[in-house]
N, C-alpha and C positions, 0 to 999 in steps of 0.2 A: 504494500500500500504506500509506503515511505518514496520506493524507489517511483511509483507512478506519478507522485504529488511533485517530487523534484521534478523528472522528465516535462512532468505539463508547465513548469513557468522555462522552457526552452519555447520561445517564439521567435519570430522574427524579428522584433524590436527587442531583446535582448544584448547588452552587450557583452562586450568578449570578458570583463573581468566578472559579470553574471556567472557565464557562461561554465568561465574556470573554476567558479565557486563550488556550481552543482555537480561541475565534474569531479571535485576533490570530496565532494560529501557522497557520492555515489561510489566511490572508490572506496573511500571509508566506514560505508555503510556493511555493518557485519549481516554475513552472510546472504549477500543481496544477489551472488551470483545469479543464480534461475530464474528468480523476477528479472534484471538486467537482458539476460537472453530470452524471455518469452514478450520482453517491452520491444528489444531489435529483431525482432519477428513480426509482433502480431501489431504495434504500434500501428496507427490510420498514419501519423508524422514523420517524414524522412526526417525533417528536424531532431526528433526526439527519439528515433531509431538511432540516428549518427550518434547521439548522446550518450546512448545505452552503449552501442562499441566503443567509445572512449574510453568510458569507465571500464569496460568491460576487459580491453586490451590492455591498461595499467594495474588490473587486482592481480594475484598473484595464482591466482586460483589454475590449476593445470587442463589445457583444454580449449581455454578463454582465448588465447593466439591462434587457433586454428578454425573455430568459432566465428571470430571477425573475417580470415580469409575466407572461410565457407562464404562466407556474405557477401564478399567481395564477386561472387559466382552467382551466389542464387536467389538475391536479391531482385524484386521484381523492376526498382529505382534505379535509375542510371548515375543521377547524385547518390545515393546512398552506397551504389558498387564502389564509386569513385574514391569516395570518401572512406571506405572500409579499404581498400589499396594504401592511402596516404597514410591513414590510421596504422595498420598492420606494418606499413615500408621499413619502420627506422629499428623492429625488432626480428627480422626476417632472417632467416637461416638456409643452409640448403636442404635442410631436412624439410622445411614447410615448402619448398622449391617442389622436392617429392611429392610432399602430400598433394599438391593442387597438382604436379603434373598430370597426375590420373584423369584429372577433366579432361584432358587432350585425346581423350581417346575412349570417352562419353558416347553413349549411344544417341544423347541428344545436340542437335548439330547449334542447338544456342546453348548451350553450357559449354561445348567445343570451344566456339568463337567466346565467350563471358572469359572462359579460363584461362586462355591467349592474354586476353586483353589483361587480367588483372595479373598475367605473372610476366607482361612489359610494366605493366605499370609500377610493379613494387621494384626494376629497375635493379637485382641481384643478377651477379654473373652466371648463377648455376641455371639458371633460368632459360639461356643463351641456347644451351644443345639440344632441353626436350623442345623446345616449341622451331625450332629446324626440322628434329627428327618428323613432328606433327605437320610442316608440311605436305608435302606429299599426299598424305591421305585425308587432309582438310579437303581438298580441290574434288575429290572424289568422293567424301560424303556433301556438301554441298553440292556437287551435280544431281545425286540421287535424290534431293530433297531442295532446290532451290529455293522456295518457300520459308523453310527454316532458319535458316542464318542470315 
């Protein structure tokens, strides 16, 4: 209930030292994890979804970094993808490189293309070889399906 009341004073007339406020109080809100991840899901607000991953990618909680890059996929918002890449960027490893590689080669041709995009956009080297390898066989699951991607 805590972590909803915070999330709702995130508006657009908020500003940025607001903003840092709610994200240090949601950080520090004990055991807020699950609310946090069912607010950057089921939230109507790209606003206050972005919010819930902030917080969400600063707690310490195991999980929570791979979480936000999920988002960065499969998020229906093209701001909130964007911004769960930015968010995720400055903690990124090549193990989470791994993890999201696997969308490259998703049965669905927009999670294909989503996965692409969010693993240029977190801008790590390990990044570099699978979406080369993905290649290839991007061009030919968008033939089969042009529609989709």
């Amino acid at each position: 209930m805590r972590v909803a009341k915070l999330l709702a004073q995130l508006r657009a007339e908020t500003g940025a030292g607001k903003r840092a406020a709610i994200e240090e109080l949601l950080v520090r809100e004990p055991n807020a994890d699950q609310a946090l991840r069912q607010e950057a899901r089921r939230n109507h607000t790209p606003r206050q979804r972005i919010g819930a991953l902030a917080a969400l990618q600063r707690r310490p909680t195991a999980g929570n970094d791979r979480f936000v890059l999920r988002t960065a996929v499969l998020d229906g918002n093209a701001d909130v993808r964007k911004s769960a890449v930015e968010i995720g960027r400055a903690a990124v490893t090549d193990e989470h490189v791994d993890y999201m590689a696997a969308g490259l080669v998703h049965s669905n041709p927009k999670v294909r293309v989503r996965t692409a995009e969010a693993l240029g956009g977190l801008g790590h080297p390990a990044a570099i070889r699978p979406l080369v390898l993905a290649g290839p066989n991007a061009a030919a699951g968008l033939a089969a399906d042009p529609g989709a991607g």
